[in-house]
Backbone bond lengths (Angstrom), bond angles and torsions (degrees), N, CA, C in turn:
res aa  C-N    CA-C-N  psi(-1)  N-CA   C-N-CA  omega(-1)  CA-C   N-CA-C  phi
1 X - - - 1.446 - - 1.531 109.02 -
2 X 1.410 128.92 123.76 1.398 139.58 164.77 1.068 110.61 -49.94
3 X 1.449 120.69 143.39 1.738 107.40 -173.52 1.862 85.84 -144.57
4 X 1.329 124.95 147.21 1.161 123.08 130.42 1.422 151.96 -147.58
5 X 0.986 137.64 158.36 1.953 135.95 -152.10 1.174 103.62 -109.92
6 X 1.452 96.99 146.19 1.621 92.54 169.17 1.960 91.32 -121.53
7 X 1.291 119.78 135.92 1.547 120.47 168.54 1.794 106.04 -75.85
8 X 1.368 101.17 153.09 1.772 113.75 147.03 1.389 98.21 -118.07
9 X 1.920 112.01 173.82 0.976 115.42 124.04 1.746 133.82 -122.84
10 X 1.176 102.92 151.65 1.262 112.13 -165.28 1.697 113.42 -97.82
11 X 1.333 115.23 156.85 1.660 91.96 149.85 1.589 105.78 -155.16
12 X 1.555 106.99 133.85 1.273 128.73 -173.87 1.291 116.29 -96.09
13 X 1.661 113.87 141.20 1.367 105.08 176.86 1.336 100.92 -131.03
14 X 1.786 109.37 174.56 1.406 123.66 -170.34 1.061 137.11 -149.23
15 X 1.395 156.87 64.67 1.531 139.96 -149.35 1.438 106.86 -54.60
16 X 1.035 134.41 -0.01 1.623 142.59 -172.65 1.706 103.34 -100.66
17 X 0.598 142.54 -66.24 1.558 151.61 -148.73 1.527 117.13 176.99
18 X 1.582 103.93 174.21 1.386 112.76 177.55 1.531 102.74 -93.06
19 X 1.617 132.32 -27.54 1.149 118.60 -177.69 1.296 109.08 -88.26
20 X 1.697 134.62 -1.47 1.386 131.48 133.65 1.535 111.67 -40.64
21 X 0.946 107.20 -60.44 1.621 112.84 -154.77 1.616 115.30 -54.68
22 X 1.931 96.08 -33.73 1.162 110.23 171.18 1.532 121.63 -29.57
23 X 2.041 77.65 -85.90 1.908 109.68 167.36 1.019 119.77 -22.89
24 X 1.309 133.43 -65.20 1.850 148.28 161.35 1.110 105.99 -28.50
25 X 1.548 132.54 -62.86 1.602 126.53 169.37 1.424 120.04 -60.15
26 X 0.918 120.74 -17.11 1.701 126.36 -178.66 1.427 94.70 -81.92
27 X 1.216 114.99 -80.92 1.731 125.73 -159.51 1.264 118.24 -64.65
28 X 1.657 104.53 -1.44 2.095 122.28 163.55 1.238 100.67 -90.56
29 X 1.182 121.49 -20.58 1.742 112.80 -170.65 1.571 89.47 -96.73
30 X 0.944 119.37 -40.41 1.670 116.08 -166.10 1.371 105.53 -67.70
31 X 1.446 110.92 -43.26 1.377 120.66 177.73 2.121 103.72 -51.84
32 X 1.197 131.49 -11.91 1.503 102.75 -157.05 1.590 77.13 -144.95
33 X 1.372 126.19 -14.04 1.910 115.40 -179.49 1.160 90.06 -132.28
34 X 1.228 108.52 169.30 1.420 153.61 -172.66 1.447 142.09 -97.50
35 X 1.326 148.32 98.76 1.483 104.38 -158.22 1.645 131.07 104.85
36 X 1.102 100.40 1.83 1.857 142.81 -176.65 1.452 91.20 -62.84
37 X 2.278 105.82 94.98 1.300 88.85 175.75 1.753 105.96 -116.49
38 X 1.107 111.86 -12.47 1.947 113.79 166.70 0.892 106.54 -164.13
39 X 1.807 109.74 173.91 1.587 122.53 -175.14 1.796 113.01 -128.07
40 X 1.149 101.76 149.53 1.773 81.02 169.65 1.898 95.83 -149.85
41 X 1.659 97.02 123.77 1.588 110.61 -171.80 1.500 97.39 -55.94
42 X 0.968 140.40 146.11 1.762 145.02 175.51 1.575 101.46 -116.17
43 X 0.979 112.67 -69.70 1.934 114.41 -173.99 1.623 92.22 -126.13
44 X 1.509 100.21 158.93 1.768 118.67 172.04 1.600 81.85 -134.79
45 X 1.890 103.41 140.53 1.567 101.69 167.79 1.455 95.45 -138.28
46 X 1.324 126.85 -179.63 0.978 100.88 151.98 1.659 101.49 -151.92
47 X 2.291 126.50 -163.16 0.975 119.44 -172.34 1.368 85.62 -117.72
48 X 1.437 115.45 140.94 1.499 142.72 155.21 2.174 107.20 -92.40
49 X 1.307 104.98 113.41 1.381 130.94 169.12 1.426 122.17 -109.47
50 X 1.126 142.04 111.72 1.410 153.70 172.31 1.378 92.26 65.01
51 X 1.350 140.47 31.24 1.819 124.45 173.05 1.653 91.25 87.69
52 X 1.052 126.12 65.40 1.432 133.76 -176.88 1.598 121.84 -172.27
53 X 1.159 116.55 130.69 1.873 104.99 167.28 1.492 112.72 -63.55
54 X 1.687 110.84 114.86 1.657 115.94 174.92 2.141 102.29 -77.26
55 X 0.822 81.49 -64.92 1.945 105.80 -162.23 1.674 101.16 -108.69
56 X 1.215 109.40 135.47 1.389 120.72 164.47 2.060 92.88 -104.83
57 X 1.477 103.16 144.00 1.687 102.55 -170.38 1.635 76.57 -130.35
58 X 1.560 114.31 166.22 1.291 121.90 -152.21 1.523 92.32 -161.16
59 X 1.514 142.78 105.16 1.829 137.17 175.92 1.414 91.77 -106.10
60 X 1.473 92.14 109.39 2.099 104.71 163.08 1.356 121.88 -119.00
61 X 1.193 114.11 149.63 1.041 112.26 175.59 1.654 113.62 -122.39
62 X 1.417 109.36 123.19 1.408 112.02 -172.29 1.528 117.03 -104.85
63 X 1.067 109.53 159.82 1.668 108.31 176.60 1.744 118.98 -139.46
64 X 1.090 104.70 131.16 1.497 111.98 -144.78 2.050 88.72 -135.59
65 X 1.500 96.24 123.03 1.626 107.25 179.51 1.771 119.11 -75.65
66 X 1.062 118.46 100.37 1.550 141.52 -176.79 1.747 86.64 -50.24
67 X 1.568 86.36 128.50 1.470 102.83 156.18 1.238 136.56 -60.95
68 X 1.728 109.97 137.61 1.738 108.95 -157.85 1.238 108.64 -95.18
């Protein structure tokens, strides 16, 4: 069977972690498409506040199978 994807990228954030931040970008894309077939983390950044980690930031790129 021919299959084909189209990618986004996304980027998720988290006051918890980067593998929060991940999750958050996944389950926003899942939440609005369809068809959610992998992910691949690209960059982790994050925000420093008063000498502290604020935000864990998370760049994914997902790929989701286009309707046949």
């Amino acid at each position: 069977m021919d299959r084909v994807y189209k990618r986004i990228e996304v980027v998720g954030i988290s006051s918890t972690s980067f593998d929060d931040a991940v999750k958050k970008a996944v389950e926003k894309a899942a939440s609005t498409l369809h068809n959610l077939a992998w992910f691949e983390v690209i960059e982790q950044h994050g925000r420093i506040d008063g000498g502290k980690v604020a935000e864990f930031q998370a760049v994914v790129k997902i790929a989701f199978k286009l309707d046949q």
